[in-house]
C-alpha positions in Angstrom: 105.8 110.9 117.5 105.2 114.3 115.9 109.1 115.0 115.7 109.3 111.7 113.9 107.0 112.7 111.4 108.7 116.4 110.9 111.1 114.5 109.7 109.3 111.7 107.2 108.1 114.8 105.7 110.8 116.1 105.3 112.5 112.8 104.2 109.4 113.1 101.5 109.6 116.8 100.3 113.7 115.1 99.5 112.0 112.2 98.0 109.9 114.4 95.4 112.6 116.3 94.2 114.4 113.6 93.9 112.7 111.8 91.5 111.7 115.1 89.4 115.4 115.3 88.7 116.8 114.0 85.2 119.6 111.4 87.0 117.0 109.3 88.3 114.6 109.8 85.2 117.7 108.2 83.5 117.9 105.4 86.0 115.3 103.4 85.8 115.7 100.9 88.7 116.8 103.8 90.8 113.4 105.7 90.0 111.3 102.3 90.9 112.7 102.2 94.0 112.0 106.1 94.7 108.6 105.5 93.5 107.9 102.6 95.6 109.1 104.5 98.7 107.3 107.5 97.9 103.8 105.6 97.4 104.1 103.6 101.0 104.8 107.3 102.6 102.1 108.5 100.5 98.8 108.0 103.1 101.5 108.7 106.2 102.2 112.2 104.6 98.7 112.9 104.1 97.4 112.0 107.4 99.9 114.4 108.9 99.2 117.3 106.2 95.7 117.0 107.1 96.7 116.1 111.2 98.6 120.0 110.9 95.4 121.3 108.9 93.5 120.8 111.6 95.7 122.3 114.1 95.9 125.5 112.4 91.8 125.2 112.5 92.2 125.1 115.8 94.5 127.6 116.6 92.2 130.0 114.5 89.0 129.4 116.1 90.7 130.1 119.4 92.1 133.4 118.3 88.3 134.2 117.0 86.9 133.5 120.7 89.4 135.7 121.9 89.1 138.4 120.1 85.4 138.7 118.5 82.4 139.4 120.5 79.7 139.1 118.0 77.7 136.2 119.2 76.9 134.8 116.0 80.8 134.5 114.9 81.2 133.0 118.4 79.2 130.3 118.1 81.0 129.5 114.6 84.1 129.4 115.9 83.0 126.8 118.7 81.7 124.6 116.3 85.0 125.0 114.1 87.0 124.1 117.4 85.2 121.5 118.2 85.7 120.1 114.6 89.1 120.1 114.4 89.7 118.8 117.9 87.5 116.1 116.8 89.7 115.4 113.0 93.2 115.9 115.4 91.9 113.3 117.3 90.6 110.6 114.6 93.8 111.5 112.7 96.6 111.0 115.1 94.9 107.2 115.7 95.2 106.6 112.2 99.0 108.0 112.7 99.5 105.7 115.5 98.7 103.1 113.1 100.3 104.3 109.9 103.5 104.1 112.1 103.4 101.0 113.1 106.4 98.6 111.8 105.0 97.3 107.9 105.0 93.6 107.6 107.8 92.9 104.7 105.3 90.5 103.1 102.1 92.6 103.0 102.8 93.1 98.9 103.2 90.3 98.2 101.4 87.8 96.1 100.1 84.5 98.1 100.3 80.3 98.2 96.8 79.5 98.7 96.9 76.1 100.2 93.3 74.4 101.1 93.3 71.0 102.8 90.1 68.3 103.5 90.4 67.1 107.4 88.3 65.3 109.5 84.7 64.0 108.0 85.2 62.7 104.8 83.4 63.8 101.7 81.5 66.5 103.9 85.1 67.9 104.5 86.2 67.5 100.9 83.1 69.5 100.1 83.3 72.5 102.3 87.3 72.5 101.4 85.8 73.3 97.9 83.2 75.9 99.0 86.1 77.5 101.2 88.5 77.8 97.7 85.1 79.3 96.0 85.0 82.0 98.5 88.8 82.8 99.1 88.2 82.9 94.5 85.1 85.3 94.7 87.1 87.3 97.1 89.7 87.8 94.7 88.1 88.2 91.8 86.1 91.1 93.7 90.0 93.0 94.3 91.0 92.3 90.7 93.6 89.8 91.8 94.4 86.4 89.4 93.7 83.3 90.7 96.3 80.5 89.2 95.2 76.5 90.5 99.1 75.0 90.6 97.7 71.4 91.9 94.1 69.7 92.7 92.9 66.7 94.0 89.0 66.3 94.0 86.7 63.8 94.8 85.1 64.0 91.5 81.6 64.4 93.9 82.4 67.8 93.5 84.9 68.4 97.0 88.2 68.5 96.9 90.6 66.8 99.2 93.6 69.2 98.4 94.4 72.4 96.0 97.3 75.0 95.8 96.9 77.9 93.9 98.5 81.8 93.5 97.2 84.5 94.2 98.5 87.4 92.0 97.8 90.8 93.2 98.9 93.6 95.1 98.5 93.8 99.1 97.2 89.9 98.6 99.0 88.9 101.9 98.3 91.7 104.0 94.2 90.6 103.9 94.8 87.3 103.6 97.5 86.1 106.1 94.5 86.0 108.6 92.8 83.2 107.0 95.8 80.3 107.9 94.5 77.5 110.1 91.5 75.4 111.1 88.1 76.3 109.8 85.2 74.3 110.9 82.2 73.6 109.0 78.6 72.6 111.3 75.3 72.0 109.3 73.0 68.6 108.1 74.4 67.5 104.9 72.1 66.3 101.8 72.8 63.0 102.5 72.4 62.6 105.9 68.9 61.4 106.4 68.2 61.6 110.4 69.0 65.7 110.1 71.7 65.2 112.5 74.2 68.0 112.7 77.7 66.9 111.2 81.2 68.8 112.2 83.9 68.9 109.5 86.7 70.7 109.2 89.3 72.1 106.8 92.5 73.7 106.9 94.0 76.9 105.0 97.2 78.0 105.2 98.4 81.2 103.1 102.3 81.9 102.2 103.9 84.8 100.7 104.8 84.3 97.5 108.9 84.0 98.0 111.5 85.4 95.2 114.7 83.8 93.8 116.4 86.4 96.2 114.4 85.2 99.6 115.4 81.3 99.4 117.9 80.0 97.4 117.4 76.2 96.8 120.5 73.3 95.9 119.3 71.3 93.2 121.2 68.6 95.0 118.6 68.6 97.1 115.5 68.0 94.9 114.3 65.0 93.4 112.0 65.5 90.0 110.0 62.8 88.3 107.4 63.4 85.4 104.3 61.7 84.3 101.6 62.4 82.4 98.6 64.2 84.4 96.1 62.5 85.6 91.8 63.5 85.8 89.6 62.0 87.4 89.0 58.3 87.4 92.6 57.6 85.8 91.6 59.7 82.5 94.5 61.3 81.0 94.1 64.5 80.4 96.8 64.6 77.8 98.8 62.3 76.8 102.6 63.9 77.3 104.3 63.4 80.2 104.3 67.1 81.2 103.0 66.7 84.9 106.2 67.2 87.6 106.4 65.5 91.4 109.0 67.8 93.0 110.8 66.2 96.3 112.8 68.8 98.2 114.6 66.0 100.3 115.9 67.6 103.5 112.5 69.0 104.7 110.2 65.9 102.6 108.0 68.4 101.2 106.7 67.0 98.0 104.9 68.9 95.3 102.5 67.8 92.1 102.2 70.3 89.2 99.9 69.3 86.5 97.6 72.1 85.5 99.8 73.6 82.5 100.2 71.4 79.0 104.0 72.0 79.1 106.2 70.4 81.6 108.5 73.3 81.9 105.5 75.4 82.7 104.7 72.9 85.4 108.6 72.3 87.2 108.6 76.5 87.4 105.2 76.4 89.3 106.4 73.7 91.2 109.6 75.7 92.3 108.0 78.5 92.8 105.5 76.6 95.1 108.7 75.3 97.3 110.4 78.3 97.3 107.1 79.9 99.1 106.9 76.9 101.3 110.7 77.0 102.2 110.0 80.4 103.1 107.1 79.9 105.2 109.0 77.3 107.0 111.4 80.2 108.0 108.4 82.5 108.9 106.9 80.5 111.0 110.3 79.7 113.1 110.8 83.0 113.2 106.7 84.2 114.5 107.2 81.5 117.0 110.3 83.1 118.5 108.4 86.4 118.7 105.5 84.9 120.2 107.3 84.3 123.4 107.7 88.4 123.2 104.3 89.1 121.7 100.7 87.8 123.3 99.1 88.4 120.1 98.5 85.5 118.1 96.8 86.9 115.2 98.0 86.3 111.7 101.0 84.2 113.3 99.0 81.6 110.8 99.3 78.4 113.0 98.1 75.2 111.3 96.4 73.8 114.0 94.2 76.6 115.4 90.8 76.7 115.1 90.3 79.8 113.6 86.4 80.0 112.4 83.2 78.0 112.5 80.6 78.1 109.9 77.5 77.3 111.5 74.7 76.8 108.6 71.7 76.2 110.5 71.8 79.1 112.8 73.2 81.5 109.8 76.3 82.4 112.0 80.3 82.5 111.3 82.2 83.4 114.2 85.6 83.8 114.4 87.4 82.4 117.9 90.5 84.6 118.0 88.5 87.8 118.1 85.3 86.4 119.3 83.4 88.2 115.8 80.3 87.1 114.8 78.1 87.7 111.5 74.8 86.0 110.7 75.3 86.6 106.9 77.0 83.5 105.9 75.6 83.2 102.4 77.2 86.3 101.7 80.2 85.5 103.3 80.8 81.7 101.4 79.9 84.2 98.4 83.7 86.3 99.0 81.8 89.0 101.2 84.9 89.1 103.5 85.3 92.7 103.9 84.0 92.6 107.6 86.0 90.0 109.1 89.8 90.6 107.0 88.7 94.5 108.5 88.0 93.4 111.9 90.9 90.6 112.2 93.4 93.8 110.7 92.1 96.2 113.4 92.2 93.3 116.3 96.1 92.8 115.4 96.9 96.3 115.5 95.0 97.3 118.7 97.4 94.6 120.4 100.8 96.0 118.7 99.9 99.3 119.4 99.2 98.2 123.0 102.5 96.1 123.2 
């Protein structure tokens, strides 16, 4: 491991003087591409700059205990051994785990995909309070929040919405959240107080470029009409709304929240190109899976990934068997606790594999 990083630093010291010379100043996708590489070695470097810090802390308080025999310098050398054992241990588990292999996606911006399932309006209205927490979430990183399509109830759930998520590292916290999440609590209009189940499912996709999935026109079917509100009200009267058919696969897509219908067809391809891609992901993850017992963040569909249980205050997570009795906080976008646990879960088990 530590010959390994001899040489990323190395490979860095390189990096730095290459981008202070004038050729790549001049080259501006040549200096991007530096800069990007530079800023993802950025917390390894540092990690092992302080890792070697504390080594030489080390190897100085030992030379101390060796050589002084004033009791009172002693003693402050023990503690200052004892230190930077301590940081050389903390900091080569962080190492461990700034080496691991980087998911390709983790930058990426994210299709946020939020479906009703079983239990009717009860499911169409926690599908709406999921979207409202995956939103304050966002808007508590600073990321943008774009609804492509939605379908609602007009009771206030939703049965269906789509929506990007613009912002940087949006994948890597939210890949986690893909599957079934399951909703328990009376709801206002159930009289007797029984307890109802409902459920919803999430799936999030990496936002896919021109480059990552090229798409034949031949293959796609568009139709526009006007977009519709609720209760059949137009909301404007130009046929700007697109239905998007990628006909091989069947995957169909509406696009209706912008007033111009080129605005629309370029949300709706960008919506199937992210699709398209996931498709490919998720062949891909279930190949690996054979190799790889972990099942975290492989982002299958049908798993039941969490239950909200409102009258006992809990949300517990079933892959990592977390638990939190703060739900208000977490249907409010408090998801800090459970993205950081689910991150650490996944890479305890690939450092272990």
């Amino acid at each position: 491991m530590f010959d390994n990083l001899e040489d990323l630093l190395k490979h860095y010291e390189e990096l730095m003087a290459e981008l202070g010379s004038p050729e790549v100043a001049n080259d501006q996708d040549r200096f991007r591409k530096l800069m990007k590489e530079q800023s993802d070695l950025l917390p390894l470097v540092n990690a092992y700059k302080e890792y070697k810090q504390a080594k030489e802390d080390e190897e100085s308080a030992l030379e101390i205990l060796a050589d002084e025999n004033d009791e009172e310098m002693r003693e402050m050398a023990k503690e200052e051994l004892a230190d930077a054992r301590k940081r050389q241990s903390q900091l080569e588990e962080e190492l461990k785990i700034l080496l691991l292999p980087k998911d390709p996606n983790d930058d990426k911006n994210i299709v946020l995909e939020i479906r009703a399932g079983a239990g009717g309006e009860e499911a169409a209205l926690f599908a709406a309070e999921l979207f409202r927490m995956y939103q304050h979430f966002c808007d508590a990183q600073g990321w943008k929040v774009d609804i492509v399509n939605i379908n609602d109830t007009g009771l206030g759930g939703i049965k269906e919405i789509e929506a990007m998520v613009t912002g940087k590292g949006a994948y890597s916290k939210l890949k986690y959240e893909s599957g079934v999440h399951r909703v328990q609590r009376v709801p206002e209009t159930e009289s007797g107080g029984r307890i109802h189940t409902s459920t919803a499912s999430v799936a999030v996709m990496p936002e896919a470029e021109e480059v990552d999935v090229q798409i034949d026109m031949n293959d796609c079917k568009i139709d526009v009409m006007r977009a519709s509100g609720n209760g059949g009200q137009c909301v404007n009267t130009t046929d700007s709304a697109v239905r998007l058919t990628h006909i091989p696969t069947g995957i169909v897509i509406y696009s209706q929240t912008e007033k111009s219908q080129l605005q629309n067809k370029n949300k709706a391809f960008a919506l199937l190109r992210s699709k398209l891609y996931d498709l490919e992901l998720a062949k891909m993850q279930k190949a690996e899976s054979a190799e790889r017992k972990s099942q975290i963040g492989t982002g299958d569909r049908s798993e039941k990934v969490r239950t909200y249980n409102f009258p006992q205050n809990r949300v517990t997570d079933h892959r990592i068997n977390f638990t939190s009795y703060r739900i208000k906080e977490i249907m409010n976008g408090d998801l800090n606790e459970i993205l950081d646990s689910l991150i650490a879960a996944d890479q305890a088990e690939k450092l272990a594999g």
